[in-house]
C-alpha positions as a Markdown table, in Angstrom:
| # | Residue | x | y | z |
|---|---|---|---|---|
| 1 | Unk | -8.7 | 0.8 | -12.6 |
| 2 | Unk | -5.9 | -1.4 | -11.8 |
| 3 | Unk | -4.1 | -0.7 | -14.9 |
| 4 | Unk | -4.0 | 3.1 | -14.2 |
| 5 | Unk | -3.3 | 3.0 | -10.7 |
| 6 | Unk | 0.0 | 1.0 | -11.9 |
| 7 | Unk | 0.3 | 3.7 | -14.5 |
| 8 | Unk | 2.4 | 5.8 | -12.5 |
| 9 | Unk | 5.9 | 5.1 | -11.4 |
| 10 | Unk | 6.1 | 6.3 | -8.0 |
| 11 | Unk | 2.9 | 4.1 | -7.2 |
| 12 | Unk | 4.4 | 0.8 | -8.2 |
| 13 | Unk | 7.3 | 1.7 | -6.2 |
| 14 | Unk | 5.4 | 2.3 | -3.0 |
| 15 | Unk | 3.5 | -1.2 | -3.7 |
| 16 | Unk | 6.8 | -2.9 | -4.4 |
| 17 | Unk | 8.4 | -1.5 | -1.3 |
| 18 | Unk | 4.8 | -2.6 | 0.7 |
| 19 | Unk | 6.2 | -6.3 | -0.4 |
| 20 | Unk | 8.6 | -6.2 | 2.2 |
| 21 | Unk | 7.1 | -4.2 | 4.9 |
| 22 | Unk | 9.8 | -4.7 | 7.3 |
| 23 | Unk | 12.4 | -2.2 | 5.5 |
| 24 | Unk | 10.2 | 1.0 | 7.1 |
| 25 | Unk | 11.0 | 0.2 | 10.5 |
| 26 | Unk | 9.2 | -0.4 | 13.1 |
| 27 | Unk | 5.4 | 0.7 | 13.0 |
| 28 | Unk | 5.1 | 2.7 | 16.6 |
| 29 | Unk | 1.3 | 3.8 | 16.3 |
| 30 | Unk | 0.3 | 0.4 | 15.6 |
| 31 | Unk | -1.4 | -1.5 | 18.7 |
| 32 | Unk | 0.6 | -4.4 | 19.3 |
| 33 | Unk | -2.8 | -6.2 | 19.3 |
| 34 | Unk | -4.3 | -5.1 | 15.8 |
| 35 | Unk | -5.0 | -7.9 | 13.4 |
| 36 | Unk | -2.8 | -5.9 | 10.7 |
| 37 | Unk | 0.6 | -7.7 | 9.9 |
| 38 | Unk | 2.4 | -5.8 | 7.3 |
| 39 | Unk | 0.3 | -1.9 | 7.7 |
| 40 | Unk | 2.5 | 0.4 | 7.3 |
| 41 | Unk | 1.5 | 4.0 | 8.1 |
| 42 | Unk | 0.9 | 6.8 | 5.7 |
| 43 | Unk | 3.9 | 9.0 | 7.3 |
| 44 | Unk | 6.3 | 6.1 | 6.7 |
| 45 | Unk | 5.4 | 5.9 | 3.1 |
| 46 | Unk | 5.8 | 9.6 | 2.9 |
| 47 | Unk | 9.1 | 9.5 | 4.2 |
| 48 | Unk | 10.3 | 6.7 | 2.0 |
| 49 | Unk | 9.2 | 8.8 | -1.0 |
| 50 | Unk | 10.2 | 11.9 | -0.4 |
| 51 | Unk | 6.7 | 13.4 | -2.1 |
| 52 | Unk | 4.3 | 15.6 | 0.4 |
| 53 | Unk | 1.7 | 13.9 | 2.4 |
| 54 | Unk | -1.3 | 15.3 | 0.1 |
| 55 | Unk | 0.4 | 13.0 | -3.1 |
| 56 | Unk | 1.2 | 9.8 | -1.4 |
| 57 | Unk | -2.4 | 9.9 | 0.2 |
| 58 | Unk | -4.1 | 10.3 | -3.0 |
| 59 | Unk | -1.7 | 7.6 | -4.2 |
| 60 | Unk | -2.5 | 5.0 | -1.7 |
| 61 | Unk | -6.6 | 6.0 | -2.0 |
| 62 | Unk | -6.3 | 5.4 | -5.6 |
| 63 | Unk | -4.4 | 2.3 | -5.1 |
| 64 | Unk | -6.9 | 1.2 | -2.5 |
| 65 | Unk | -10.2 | 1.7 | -4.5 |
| 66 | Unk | -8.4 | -0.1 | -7.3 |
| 67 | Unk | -8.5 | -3.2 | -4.6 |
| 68 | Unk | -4.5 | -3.6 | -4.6 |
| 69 | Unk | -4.2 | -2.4 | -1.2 |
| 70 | Unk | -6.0 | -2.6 | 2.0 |
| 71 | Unk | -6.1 | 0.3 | 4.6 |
| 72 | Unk | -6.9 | 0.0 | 8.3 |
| 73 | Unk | -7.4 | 3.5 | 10.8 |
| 74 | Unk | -6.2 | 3.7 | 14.3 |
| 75 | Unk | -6.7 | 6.3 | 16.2 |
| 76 | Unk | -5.1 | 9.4 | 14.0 |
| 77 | Unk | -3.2 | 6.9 | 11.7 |
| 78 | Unk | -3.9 | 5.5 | 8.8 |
| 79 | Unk | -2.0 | 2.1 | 7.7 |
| 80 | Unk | -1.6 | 0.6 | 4.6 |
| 81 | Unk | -0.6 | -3.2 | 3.0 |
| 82 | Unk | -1.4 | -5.1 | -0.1 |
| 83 | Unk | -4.1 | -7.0 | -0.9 |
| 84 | Unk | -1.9 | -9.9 | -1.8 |
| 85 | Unk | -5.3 | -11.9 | -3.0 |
| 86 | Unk | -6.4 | -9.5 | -5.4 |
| 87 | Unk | -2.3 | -9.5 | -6.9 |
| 88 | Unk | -2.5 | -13.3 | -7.3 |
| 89 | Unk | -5.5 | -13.2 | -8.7 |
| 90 | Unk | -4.3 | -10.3 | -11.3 |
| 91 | Unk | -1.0 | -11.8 | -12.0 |
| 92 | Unk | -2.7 | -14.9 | -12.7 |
| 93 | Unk | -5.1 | -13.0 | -14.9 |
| 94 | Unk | -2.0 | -11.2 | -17.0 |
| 95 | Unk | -0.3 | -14.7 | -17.3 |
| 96 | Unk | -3.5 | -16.9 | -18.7 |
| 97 | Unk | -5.9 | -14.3 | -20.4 |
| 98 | Unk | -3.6 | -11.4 | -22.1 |
């Protein structure tokens, strides 16, 4: 599932940008006391990519069941990150086995 999800251009973009979180701005919707460094919301993403809501979401759910990203919901929002465990553990995987 990994392999697919990184299939698609636009989804490696939006998980190379998710590397440096800081470049969509501040995250207003996100409690200042939520244990989520690094979520980015869904509407940021959208923004950045310029694609409608509906294709980034299924982007970022796909990316998510493939374990490369990690979601968190507060309130109406919906933020996102990467699961920088699972990418070690994958690059290390690409580097020793294939």
């Amino acid at each position: 599932m990994i392999f697919k999800a990184l299939s698609n251009e636009a989804r490696r973009q939006i998980l190379e940008w998710l590397k440096h979180p800081e470049h969509f701005g501040p995250q207003i919707y996100l409690p200042k006391d939520a244990n989520f460094k690094g979520g980015i919301c869904v509407g940021s993403i959208q923004a950045k990519t310029g694609l409608t809501q509906s294709v980034v979401s299924s982007y970022l759910s796909m990316m998510q069941k493939a374990g490369l990203l990690e979601s968190r919901r507060y309130g109406q929002w919906t933020y996102y990150r990467r699961n920088e465990q699972l990418l070690r553990e994958f690059t290390e995987y690409m580097r020793n086995e294939l």
